[in-house]
C-alpha positions as CSV (number, residue, x, y, z in Angstrom):
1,X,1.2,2.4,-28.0
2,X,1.5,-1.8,-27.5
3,X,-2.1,-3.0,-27.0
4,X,-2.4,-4.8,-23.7
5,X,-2.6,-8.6,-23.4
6,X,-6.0,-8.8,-22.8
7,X,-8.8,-11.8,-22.8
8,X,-11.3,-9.2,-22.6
9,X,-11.7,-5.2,-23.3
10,X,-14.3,-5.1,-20.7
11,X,-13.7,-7.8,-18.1
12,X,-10.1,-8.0,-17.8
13,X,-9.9,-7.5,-14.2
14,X,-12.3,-10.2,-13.3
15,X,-10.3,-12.8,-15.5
16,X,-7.0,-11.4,-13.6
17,X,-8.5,-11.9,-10.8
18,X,-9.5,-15.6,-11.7
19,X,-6.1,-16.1,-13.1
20,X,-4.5,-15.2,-10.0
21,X,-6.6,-17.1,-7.6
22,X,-6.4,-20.5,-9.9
23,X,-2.7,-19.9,-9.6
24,X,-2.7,-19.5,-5.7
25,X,-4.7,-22.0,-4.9
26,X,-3.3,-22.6,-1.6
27,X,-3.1,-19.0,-0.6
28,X,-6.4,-17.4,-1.2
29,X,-9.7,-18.2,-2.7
30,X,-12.3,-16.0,-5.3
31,X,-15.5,-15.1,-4.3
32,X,-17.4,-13.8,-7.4
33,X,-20.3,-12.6,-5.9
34,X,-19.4,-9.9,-5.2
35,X,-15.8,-10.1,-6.0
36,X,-13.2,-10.2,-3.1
37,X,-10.4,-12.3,-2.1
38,X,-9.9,-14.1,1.3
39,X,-7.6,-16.1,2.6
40,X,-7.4,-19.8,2.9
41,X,-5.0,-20.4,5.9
42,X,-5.1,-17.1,8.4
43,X,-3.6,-17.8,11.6
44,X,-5.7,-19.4,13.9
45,X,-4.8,-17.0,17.2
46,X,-6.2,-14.3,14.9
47,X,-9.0,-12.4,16.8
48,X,-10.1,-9.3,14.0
49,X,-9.7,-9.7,11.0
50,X,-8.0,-8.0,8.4
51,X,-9.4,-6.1,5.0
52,X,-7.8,-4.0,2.4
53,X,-9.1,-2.4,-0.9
54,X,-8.6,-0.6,-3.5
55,X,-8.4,0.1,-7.2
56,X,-6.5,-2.5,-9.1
57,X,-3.5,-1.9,-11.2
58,X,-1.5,-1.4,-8.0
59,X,-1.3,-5.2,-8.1
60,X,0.5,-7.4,-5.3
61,X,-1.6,-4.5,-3.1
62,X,-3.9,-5.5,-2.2
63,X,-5.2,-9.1,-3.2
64,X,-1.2,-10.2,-3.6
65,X,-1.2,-9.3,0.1
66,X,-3.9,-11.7,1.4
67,X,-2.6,-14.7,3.3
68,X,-1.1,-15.7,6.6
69,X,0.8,-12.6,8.6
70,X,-1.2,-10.0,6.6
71,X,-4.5,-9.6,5.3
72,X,-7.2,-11.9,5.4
73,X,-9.5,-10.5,2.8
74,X,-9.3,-7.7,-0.1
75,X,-12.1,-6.0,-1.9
76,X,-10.8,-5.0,-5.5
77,X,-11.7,-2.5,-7.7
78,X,-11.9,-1.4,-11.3
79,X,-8.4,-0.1,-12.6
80,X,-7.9,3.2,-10.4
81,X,-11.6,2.9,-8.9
82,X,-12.8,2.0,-5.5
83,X,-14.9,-1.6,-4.7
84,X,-18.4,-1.4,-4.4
85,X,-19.3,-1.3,-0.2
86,X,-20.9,-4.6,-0.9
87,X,-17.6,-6.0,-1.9
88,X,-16.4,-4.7,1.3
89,X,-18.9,-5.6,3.4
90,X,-19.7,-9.2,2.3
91,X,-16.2,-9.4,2.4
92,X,-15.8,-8.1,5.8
93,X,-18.6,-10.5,7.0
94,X,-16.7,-13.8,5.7
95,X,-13.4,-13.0,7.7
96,X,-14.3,-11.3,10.7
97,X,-13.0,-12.5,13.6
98,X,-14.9,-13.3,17.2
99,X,-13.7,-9.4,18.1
100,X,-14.5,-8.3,14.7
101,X,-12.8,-6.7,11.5
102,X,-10.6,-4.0,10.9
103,X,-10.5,-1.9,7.2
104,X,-7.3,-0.6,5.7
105,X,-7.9,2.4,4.1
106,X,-6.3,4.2,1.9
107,X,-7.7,8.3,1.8
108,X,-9.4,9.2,-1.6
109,X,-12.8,9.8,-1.8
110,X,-14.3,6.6,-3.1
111,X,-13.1,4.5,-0.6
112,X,-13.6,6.3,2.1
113,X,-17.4,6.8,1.2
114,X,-17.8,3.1,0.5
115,X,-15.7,1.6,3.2
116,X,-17.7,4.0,5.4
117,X,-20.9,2.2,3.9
118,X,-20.1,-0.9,4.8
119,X,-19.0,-0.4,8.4
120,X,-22.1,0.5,8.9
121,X,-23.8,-2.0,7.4
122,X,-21.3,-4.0,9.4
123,X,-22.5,-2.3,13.0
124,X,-25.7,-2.7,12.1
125,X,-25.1,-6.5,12.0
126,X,-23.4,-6.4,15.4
127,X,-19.9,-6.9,13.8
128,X,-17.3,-4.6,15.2
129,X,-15.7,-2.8,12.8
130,X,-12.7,0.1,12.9
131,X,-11.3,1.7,10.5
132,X,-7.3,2.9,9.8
133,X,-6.7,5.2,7.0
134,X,-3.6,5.8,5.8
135,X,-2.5,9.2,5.0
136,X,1.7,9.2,3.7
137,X,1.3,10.9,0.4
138,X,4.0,14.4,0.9
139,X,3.1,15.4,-2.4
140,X,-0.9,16.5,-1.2
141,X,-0.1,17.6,2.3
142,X,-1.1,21.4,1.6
143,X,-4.4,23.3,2.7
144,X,-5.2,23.5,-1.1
145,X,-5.6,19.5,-1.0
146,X,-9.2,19.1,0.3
147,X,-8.7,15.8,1.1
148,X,-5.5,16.1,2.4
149,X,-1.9,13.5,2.0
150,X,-3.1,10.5,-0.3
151,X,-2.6,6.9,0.3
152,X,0.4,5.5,-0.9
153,X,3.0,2.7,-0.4
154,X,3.2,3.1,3.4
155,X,-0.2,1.0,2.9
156,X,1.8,-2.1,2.3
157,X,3.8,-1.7,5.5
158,X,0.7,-0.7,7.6
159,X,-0.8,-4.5,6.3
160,X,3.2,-6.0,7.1
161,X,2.8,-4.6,10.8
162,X,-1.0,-5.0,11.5
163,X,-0.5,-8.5,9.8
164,X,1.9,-9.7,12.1
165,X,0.0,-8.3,15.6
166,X,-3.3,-9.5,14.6
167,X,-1.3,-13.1,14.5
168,X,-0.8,-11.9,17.9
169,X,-4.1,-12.0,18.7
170,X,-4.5,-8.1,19.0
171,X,-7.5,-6.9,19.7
172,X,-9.1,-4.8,17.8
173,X,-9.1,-1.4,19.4
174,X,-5.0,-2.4,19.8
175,X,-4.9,-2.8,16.3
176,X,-6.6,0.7,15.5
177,X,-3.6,2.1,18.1
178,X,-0.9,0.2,16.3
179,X,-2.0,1.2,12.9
180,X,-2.6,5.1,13.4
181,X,1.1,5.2,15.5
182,X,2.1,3.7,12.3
183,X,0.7,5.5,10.2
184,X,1.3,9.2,11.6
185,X,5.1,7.8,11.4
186,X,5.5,7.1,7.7
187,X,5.7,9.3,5.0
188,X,6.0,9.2,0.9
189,X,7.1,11.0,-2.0
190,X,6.9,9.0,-5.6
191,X,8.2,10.9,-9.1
192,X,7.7,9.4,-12.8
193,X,9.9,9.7,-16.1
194,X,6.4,8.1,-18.3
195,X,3.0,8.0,-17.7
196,X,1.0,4.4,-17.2
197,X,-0.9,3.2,-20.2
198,X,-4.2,3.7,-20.0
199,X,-5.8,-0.4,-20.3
200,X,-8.5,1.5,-22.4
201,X,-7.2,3.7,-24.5
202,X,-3.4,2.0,-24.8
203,X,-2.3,5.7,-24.7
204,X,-0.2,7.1,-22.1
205,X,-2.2,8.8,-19.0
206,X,0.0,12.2,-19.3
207,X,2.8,13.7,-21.6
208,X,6.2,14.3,-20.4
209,X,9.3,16.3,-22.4
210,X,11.9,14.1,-22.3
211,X,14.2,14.9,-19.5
212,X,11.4,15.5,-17.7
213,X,10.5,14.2,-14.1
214,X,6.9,14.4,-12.6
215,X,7.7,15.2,-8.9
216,X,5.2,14.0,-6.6
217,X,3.0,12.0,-9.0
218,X,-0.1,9.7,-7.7
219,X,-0.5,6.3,-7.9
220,X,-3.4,6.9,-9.9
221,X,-1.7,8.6,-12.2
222,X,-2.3,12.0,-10.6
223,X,-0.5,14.7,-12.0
224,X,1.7,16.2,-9.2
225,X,2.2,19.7,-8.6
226,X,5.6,20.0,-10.2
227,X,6.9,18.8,-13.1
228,X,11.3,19.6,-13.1
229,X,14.4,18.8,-14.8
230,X,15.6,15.5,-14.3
231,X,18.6,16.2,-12.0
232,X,21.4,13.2,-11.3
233,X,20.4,10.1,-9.5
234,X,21.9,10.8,-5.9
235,X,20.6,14.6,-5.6
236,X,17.0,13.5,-7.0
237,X,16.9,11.0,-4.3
238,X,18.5,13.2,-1.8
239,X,15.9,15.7,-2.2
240,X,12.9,13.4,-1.7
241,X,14.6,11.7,1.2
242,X,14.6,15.4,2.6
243,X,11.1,15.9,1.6
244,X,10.4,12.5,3.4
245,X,12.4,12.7,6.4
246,X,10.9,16.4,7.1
247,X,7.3,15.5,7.3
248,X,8.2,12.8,9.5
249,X,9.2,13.0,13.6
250,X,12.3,13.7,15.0
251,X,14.0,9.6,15.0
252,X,17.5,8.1,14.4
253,X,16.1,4.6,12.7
254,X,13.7,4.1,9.8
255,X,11.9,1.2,8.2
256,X,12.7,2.3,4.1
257,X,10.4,1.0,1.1
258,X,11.4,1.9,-2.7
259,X,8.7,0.9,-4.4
260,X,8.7,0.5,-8.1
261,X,5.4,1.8,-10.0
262,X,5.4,-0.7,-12.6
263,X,7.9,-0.1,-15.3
264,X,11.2,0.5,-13.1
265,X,13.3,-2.5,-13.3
266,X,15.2,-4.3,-10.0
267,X,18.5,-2.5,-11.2
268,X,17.0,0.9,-11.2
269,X,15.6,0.6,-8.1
270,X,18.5,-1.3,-6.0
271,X,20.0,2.0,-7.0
272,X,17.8,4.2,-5.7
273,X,17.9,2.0,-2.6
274,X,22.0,2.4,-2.3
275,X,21.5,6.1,-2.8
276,X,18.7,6.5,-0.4
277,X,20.8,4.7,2.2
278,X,23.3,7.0,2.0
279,X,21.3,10.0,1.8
280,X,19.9,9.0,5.3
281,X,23.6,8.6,6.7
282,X,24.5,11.7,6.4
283,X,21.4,13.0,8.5
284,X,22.3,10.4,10.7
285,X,19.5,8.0,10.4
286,X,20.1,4.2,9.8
287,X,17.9,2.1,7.8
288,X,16.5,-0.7,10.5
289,X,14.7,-2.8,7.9
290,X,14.3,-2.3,4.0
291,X,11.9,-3.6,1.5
292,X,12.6,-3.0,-2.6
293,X,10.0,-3.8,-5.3
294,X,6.9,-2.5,-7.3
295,X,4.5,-3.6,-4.9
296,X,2.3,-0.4,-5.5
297,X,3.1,0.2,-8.9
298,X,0.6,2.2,-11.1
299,X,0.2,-0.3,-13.7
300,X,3.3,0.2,-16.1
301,X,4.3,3.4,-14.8
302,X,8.2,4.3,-15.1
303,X,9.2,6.0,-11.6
304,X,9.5,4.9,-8.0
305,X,8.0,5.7,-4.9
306,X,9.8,6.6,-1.5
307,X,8.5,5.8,2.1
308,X,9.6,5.6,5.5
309,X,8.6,4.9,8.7
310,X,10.7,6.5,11.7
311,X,10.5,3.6,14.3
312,X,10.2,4.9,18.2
313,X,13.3,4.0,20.7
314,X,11.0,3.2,23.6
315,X,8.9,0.8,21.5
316,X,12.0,-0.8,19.5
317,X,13.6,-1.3,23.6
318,X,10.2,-3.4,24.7
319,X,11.3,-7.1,25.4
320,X,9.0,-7.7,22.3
321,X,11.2,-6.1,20.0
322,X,8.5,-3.6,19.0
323,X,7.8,-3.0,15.3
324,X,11.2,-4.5,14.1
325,X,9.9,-7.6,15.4
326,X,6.6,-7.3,13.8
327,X,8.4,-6.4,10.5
328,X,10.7,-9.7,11.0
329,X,7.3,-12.0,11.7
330,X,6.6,-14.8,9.7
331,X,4.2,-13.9,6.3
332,X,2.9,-16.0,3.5
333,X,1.2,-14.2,0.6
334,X,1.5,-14.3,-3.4
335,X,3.1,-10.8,-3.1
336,X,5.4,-11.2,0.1
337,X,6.9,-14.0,1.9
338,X,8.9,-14.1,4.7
């Protein structure tokens, strides 16, 4: 395998990191000790602010998504590894708002046990702090998954929405209402046709037969459960638009993400989208708003992820326009503008 384009073997994320905020310079700034990224212009009718974390390689999420209408701060890990709770909690500390902070978490171990670490730290200082943890991962959603549904790309929506009501001025326990609604109403399935390459090694993370599909991978490279035939196009996406649209609640209207994992090009995935919307036609649901791109890839892996959120009727009828409206707000990050 291609060795990667690195300045260092052992410090590549932290000069990535540098990299990135030297080039959005009017976004966010670095902190270096500990490492996080904050924003440089949040809105100023914020009340609680807004942090994220995670490994990196899933790169815009999360530091791509720090700026105005989404997060204010992100803690980043090593490749596939959680922050430290220091990162989180100095972090936390530097963008909470008068009614305090609010972590975006996404359910494996690490982070839960070190963004759990740092909320207290953060109580203990008198800072409020919630927590919503985002669950959408199909693939885990079985009792012999002790940890239960990973995760996944209904993160980056989660942020989107929580962004855009914390511009609001939400407080914070409105915020932790809005987010779990949110989140107990989206759902993902991803598959894979190649492995990432491991940033160490240069090798890929697992071996495929060619013609070979891993159904329900993880964004961290997790093996899923089942590895099948590649089928055609519209009846692979048909069936994980079933698997999708059954774990979610009865609805007739869906937000829909496609996310690329890192080596699926635009093409490939503005198929998937065409296909998806059709798929969801013919159960009678229409696609409200969209959003196409690898903004949770797995480094360079070759595959796509599917989410959706099923919207509400008697939230989208409020004179607010309800999540649509949220969805439509204003944002201003490396990673997403709107």
């Amino acid at each position: 395998m291609a060795e990667p384009f690195y300045a260092s073997k052992t410090e590549y994320v932290d000069r990535s990191l540098l990299g990135f905020a030297r080039d959005q310079a009017g976004v966010v700034e670095l902190n270096t000790d500990p490492i996080y990224v904050r924003a440089v212009d949040p809105d100023p009718r914020r009340q609680v602010g807004l942090l994220s974390g995670g490994g990196s390689g899933h790169e815009p999420m999360h530091a791509g998504l720090v700026g105005r209408g989404m997060l204010d701060a992100a803690a980043p890990g090593r490749v596939f590894a959680s922050p430290h709770n220091r990162q989180v909690y100095e972090g936390s500390r530097a963008v909470a708002g008068p009614a305090g902070v609010l972590h975006i978490v996404k359910n494996y171990t690490g982070d839960r046990i070190n963004f759990g670490i740092a909320a207290e730290r953060l109580r203990h200082d008198g800072i409020p702090v919630a927590r919503v943890l985002v669950d959408d991962d199909v693939a885990t959603e079985s009792q012999q998954t002790a940890t239960g549904r990973r995760g996944t790309g209904a993160t980056v929506l989660v942020e989107k929405l929580l962004g855009a009501a914390a511009d609001q001025g939400a407080a914070l326990d409105e915020l932790v209402a809005l987010g779990e609604t949110i989140v107990g109403r989206s759902r993902s399935i991803a598959v894979a046709s190649l492995a990432q390459t491991s940033p160490v090694t240069g090798k890929p993370g697992f071996e495929l037969e060619e013609g070979e599909l891993e159904y329900g991978v993880g964004i961290h490279g997790e093996r899923a459960q089942h590895t099948i035939q590649r089928p055609p196009l519209e009846e692979l996406v048909g069936r994980m638009v079933d698997d999708v649209v059954n774990h979610l609640p009865a609805g007739t209207a869906v937000f829909l993400f496609v996310n690329g994992l890192g080596g699926t090009t635009y093409i490939e995935l503005y198929n998937v989208f065409a296909e998806a919307v059709d798929a969801l036609a013919t159960r009678d649901i229409t696609v409200e708003r969209s959003l196409v791109g690898p903004y949770t890839p797995a480094l360079d892996m070759k595959g796509f992820s599917i989410t959706m959120t099923m919207l509400e009727p008697d939230v989208e009828s409020r004179p607010s326009g309800g999540w649509t409206a949220l969805f439509d707000a204003p944002a201003w990050t490396a990673g997403y503008r709107k």
